[in-house]
N, C-alpha and C positions, 0 to 999 in steps of 0.2 A: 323455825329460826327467826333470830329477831332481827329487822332492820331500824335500824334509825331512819330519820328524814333527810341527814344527809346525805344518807349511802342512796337513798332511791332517787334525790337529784342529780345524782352524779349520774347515774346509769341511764338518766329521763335524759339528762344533757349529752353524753353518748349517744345513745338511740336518735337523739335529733340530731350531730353531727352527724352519724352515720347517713342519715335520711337527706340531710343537705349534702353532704358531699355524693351522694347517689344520683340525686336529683341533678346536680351540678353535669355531672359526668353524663348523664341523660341528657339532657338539656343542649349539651355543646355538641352531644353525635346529630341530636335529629338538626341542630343549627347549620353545621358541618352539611351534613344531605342536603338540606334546602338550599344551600347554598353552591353546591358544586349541580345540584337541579337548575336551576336557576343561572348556572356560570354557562352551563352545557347546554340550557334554551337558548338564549340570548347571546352567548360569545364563541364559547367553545364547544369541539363533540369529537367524539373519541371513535379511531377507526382502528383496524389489524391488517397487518399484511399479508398475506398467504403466498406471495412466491418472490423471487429473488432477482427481479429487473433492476434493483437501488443496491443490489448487495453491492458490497459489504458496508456501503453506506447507513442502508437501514436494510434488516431482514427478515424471509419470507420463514414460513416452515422449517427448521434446520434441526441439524446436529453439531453439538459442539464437542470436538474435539480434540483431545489432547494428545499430542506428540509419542509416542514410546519411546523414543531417542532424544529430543531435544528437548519435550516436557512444553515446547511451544502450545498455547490452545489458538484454534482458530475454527472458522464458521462452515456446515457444509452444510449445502440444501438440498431439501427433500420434497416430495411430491406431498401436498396436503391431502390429496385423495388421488384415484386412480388417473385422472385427467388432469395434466400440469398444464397450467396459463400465464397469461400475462402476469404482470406485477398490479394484483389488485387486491380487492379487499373482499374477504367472505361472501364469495359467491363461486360457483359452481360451473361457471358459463362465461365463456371469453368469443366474444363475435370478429375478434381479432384472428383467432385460432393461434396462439402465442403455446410452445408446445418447450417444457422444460426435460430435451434427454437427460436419461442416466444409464450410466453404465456400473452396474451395481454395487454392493454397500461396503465401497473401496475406495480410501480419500488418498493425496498426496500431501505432504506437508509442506508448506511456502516457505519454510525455514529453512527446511536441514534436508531437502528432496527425499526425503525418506517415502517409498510406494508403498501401497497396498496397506494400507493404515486399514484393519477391520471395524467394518460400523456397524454387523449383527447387530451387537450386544449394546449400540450405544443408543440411549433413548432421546426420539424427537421432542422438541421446543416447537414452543406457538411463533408467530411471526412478533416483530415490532408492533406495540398500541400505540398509535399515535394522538394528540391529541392537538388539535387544529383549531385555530381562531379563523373562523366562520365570518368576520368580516372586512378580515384584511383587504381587499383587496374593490372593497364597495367603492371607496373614491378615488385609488390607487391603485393600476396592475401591480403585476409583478412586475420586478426588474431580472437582469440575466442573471442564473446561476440559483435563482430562487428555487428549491423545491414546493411542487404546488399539488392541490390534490382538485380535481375534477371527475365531473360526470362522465362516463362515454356518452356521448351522442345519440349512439343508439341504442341504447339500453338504459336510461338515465339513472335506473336502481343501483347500477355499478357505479364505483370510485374509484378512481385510479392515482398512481402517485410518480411522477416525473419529475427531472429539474428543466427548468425552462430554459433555453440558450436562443429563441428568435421572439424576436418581438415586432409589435404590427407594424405593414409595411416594410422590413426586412426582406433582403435574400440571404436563406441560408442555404451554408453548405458542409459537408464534413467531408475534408481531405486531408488523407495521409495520418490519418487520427487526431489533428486538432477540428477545433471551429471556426469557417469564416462567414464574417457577415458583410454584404456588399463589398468582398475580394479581399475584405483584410481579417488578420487573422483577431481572434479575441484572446487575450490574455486575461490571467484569474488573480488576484490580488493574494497574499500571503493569506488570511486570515481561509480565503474560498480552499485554493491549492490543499491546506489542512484538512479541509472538510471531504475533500473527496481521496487524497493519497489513497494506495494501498501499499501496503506493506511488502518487500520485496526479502527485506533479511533485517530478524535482531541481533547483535551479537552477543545479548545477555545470555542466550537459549544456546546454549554448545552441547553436541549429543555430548552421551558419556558413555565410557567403556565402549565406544568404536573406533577402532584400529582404522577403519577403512576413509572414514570422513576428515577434511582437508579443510580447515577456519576459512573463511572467507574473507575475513581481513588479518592480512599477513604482511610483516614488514619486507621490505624492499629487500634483498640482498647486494651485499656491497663484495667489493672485490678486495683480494687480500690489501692492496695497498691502503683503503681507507677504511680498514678493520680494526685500527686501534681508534676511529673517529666516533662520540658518542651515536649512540641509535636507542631508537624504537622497542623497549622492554617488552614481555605481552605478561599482561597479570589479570588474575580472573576476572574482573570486572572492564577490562579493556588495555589500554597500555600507556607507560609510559616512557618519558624521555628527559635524562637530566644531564645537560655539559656542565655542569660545578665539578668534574674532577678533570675538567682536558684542562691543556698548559695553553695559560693565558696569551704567553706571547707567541704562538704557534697560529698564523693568521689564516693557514691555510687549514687549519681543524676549522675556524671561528666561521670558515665561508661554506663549508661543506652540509647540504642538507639530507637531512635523514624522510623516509618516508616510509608509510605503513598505508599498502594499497587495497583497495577492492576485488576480487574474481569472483564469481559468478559460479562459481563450484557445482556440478553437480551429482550426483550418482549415479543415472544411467539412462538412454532416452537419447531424445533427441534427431533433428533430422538435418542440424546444419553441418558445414561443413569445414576439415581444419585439415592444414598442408604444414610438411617441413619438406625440407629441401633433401635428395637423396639424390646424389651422385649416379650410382647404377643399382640394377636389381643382382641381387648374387643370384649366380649361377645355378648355382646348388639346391635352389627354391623353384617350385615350379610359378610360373606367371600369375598372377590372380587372374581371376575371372571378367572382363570387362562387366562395367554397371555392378555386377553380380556379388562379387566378392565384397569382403568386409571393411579390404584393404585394397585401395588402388593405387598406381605409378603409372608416371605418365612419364615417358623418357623426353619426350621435345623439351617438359617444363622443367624437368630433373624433379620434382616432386611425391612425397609420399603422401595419402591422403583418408582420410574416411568418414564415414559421416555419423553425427551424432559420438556420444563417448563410447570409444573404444572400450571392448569387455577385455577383464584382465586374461581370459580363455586368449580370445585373437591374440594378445599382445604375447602372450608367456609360449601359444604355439610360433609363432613366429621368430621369438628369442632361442626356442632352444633346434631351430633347424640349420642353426649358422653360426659360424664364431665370427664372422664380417663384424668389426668394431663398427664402423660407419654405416651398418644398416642397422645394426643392435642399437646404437645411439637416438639413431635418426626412428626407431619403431620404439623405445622407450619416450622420445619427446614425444612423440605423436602422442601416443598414449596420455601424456600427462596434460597436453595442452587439448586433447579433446573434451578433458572431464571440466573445462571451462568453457561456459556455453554461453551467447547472447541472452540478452535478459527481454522474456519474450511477454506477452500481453495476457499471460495467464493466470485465473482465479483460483485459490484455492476450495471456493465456495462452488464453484461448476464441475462438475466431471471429466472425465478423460475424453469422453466426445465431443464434447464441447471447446475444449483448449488444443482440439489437434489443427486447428484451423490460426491459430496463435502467429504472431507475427512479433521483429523487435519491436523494441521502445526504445525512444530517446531522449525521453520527460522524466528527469531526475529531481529528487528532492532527498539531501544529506541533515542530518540531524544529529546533535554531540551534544556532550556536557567539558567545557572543557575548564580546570583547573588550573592557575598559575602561581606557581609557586614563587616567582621571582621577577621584577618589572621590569628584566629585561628581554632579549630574544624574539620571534618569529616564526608566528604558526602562520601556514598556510590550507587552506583546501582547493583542491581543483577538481575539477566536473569536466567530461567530454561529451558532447551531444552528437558524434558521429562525424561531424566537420571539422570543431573548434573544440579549444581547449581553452577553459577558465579558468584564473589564480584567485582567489581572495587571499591578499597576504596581512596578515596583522604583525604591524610592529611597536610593539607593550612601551620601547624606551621613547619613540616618539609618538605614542599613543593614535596610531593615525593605519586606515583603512586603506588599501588601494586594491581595484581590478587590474588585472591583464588579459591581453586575451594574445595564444597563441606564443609566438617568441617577442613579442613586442616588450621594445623597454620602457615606454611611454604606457602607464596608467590610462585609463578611460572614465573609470570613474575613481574618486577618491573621499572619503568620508574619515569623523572623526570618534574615536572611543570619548563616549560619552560618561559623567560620572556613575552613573547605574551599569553602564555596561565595563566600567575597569574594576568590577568586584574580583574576589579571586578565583570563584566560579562562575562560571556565564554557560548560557545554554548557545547554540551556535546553529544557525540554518540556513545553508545552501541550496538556492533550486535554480535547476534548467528547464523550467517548463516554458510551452509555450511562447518559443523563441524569446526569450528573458530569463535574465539573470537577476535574481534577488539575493541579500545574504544580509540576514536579522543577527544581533545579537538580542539573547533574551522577550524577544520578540519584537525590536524595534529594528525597523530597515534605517540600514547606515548611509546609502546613499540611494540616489533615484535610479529605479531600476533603468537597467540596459535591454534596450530591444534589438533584436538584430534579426534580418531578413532570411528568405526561405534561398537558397540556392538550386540552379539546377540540378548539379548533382547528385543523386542517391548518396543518403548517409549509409555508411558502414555500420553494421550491426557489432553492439557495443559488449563488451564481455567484461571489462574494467572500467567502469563510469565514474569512481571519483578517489582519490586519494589523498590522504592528509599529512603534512610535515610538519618541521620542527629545525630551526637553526640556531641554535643559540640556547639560553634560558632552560628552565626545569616545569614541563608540564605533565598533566595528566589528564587523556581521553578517556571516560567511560559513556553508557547508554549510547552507542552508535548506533543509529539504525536508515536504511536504505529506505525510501518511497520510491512508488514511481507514479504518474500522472495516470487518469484514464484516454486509454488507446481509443477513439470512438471507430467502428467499425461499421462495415457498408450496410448489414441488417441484410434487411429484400433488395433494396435500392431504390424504390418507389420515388423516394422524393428526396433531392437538396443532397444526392452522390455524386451522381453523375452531371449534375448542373447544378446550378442554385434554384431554389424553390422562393417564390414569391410569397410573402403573407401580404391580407390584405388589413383594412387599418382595424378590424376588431379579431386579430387571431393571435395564437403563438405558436413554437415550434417547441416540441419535450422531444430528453431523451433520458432512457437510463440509463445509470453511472455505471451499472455489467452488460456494457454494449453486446457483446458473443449474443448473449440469450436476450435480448431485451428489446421486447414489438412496440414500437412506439414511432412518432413521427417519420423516420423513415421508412417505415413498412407498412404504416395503414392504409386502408386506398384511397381513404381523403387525410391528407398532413397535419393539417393544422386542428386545432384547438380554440374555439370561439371564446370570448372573456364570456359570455353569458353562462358558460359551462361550468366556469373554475368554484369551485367548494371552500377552497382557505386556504391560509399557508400553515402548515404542520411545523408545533414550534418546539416540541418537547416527546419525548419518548418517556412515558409514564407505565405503570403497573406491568412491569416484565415480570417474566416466570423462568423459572428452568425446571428442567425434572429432577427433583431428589429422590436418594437410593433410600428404600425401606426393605429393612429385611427381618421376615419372623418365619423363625426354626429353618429351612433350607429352603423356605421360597424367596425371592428377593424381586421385591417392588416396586415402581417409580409414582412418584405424587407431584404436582406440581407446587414449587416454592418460592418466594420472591427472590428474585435477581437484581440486588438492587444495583450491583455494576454495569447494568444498562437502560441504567438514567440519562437522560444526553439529552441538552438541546441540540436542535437541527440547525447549520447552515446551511 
């Protein structure tokens, strides 16, 4: 076949594009390597976590999860090998002896309390890769709150990863599940509070097709008289509220507020306890069993009582032994008010051994997207911390912020809607952690937060922590979702529990953010943490994996494949 001269330069000039753009592409991979060589001698180096002392902050070995009812995914963790340890990094050997029970391959769901979630069939993930600038910290410690990564002491091969909360020369201590340093307590600024929340309830995630389970955020019921009064809509995505049809000159609709609150719902468990009021035991029923029975009466206190949520068995045998209106009433409330429980300090990422030792909380953090349709009216949220009660009321016509606390009619703090924050969506965040009160619009604090003191008192364990209203105006709440603080717990008690622990001027004090399971300064038999120890601050969560499903002819497989929805820098 014949070629001309043109045709064979065209294909010579081909062939050398091909060769340069070859070259090209070669050229920038090995540049690429030398450089992340070269990033990772000198600045940076990449570590793995193998157990779950930071969960859910950062995590160890796990199975990821997804809901059968509610479709929620969320994180369990698994033993990397036969002997479970501290929160470290690929190795084999913990001189701590940090020992992670499980109670076998059965999760719960932090959503929708749905038990016995099977994990046979679900395949383990690697822990978080971190990757750490190596010289953070040469002319500069850490500060509080920092996550740091460090040598043990005694084994220098191992790395370990904490957040820091003492710093040298401090006394620390953990009480009551905060942090104090030299007797006062430490508070965590908005941006920290994010970084370590967990998750308590989405209200995106609603089971389906279960008759049994009860919303958890549900509007207020009103009495016949202010039931022609606007209220609280519920629509799939959250709920709304519009008075554009009440009668304008009716002053007594215009003052009445509607609200859509929190319970704590749960399905079955538990060990606290819930009374109603009951007249007398009928007759015709034999007595329960002191301590013993399901169901107790206590005649001095006139009270019916029982602990944990009443199972519908107990409740429906006791209904049908008696036609007594006033005991039938009084054992269907019980019933209803047991299956609302405190909201206690437990992981969905720990096992059932691990969370029975659970206590409340009363570190809330509220979070909304909230819609306004009309520039006038009054949204409020309020938060109870077991003591007090907190308002943040927004009012759209005078653009203006105010707190309350309690029945006070006098504001404490007062702030103003700023023009970024009078869009018609705004994102909205309430927290009670930490004896303080913040509340961000769109992630800007509207006034300086409120700190308020520890009382004597024992707070009350909290079953409804925050609810949200509406007087006036046409809005819409969607993305609600509940945090709560991390609980810090006694550990061993070694050190900075039962007293405050002294550091001296070159140490620090760690703990991890899944206090239940997590050996760290309070439990090693020396506390502290020498700066000469400390490795970098861990700034990014880089090259995750998860396991993908592969399946050829009836056998079905798992491979590992990148995750890239757990990319994250570290606070």
């Amino acid at each position: 076949m014949h070629h001309s001269p043109r045709q064979f330069e065209s294909q010579a000039e081909e062939v050398e594009h091909r060769s340069s753009l070859f070259r090209m592409v070669l050229e920038s991979v090995v540049s690429l390597a030398i450089a992340v060589i070269l990033f990772r001698t000198f600045q940076a180096e990449g570590y793995m976590i193998s157990t779950g002392s930071m969960a859910p902050s950062l995590l160890g070995y796990h199975k990821q999860v997804k809901c059968p009812r509610c479709e929620f995914s969320f994180t369990y963790g698994v033993a990397y090998d036969d002997s479970v340890s501290a929160n470290r990094f690929q190795t084999h050997e913990h001189s701590h002896g940090e020992v992670l029970h499980q109670s076998g391959q059965y999760a719960t769901c932090p959503n929708c309390n749905t038990h016995s979630i099977d994990l046979t069939n679900v395949p383990r993930n690697e822990g978080d890769q971190l990757l750490v600038f190596k010289h953070a910290y040469y002319l500069k410690g850490p500060q509080r709150w920092d996550v740091a990564v460090f040598q043990n002491p005694i084994k220098p091969t191992q790395a370990y990863v904490k957040r820091v909360v003492g710093l040298p020369g401090e006394a620390v201590q953990v009480k009551q599940g905060d942090l104090y340093i030299d007797g006062k307590i430490q508070r965590k600024d908005l941006k920290t509070q994010n970084a370590v929340r967990l998750l308590v309830h989405d209200h995106h995630y609603q089971p389906k097709n279960d008759d049994f389970f009860q919303p958890r955020f549900v509007p207020v019921e009103v009495d016949e008289e202010r039931s022609s009064h606007p209220s609280w809509v519920s629509e799939p995505e959250g709920f709304s509220f519009d008075s554009s049809d009440s009668d304008p000159l009716n002053s007594a609709v215009s003052l009445e507020w509607a609200w859509v609150k929190y319970q704590h719902w749960i399905r079955q468990g538990g060990h606290y306890l819930t009374v109603t009021p009951l007249e007398a035991w009928p007759e015709e029923i034999e007595q329960p069993e002191p301590v013993l029975g399901p169901v107790q009466f206590d005649p001095k206190k006139k009270q019916l009582s029982c602990r944990g949520a009443m199972t519908s068995e107990d409740c429906h045998r006791l209904l049908d032994r008696t036609e007594n209106d006033d005991f039938r009433y009084a054992v269907a409330l019980l019933y209803e008010k047991s299956h609302v429980a405190p909201v206690l300090d437990q992981y969905a990422y720990n096992s059932g051994v691990e969370n029975q030792e659970s206590i409340p909380v009363h570190d809330f953090l509220f979070e909304c997207n909230l819609k306004v349709h009309s520039g006038e009216g009054e949204f409020a949220i309020e938060m109870f911390d077991g003591h007090h009660r907190f308002r943040n009321l927004i009012d759209f016509k005078a653009r203006q912020v105010t707190l309350f606390v309690d029945d006070q009619n006098k504001p404490v703090r007062t702030g103003h809607l700023s023009k970024t924050s009078q869009q018609k969506s705004m994102q909205l965040e309430m927290s009670i952690m930490d004896r303080q009160v913040l509340f961000a619009i769109n992630g800007q604090l509207i006034y300086q937060p409120l700190l308020f003191s520890e009382t004597t008192e024992p707070r009350e364990p909290i079953r409804e922590p925050v609810q949200f209203g509406a007087n006036g105006g046409h809005f819409e709440v969607t993305e609600l979702k509940l945090f709560r603080d991390i609980h810090y717990t006694r550990g061993k008690g070694l050190h900075g529990v039962e007293e405050p622990y002294r550091l001296d001027q070159q140490s620090y004090f760690v703990l991890g953010d899944n206090s239940p399971v997590s050996l760290d300064s309070r439990s090693w038999a020396d506390g502290k943490v020498e700066r000469k120890y400390l490795l970098g601050k861990p700034f990014l969560v880089h090259l995750p994996s998860r396991q993908g499903e592969v399946k050829i002819g009836s056998h079905v497989g798992h491979i590992r494949i990148p995750d890239f929805s757990r990319i994250r820098y570290i606070h």
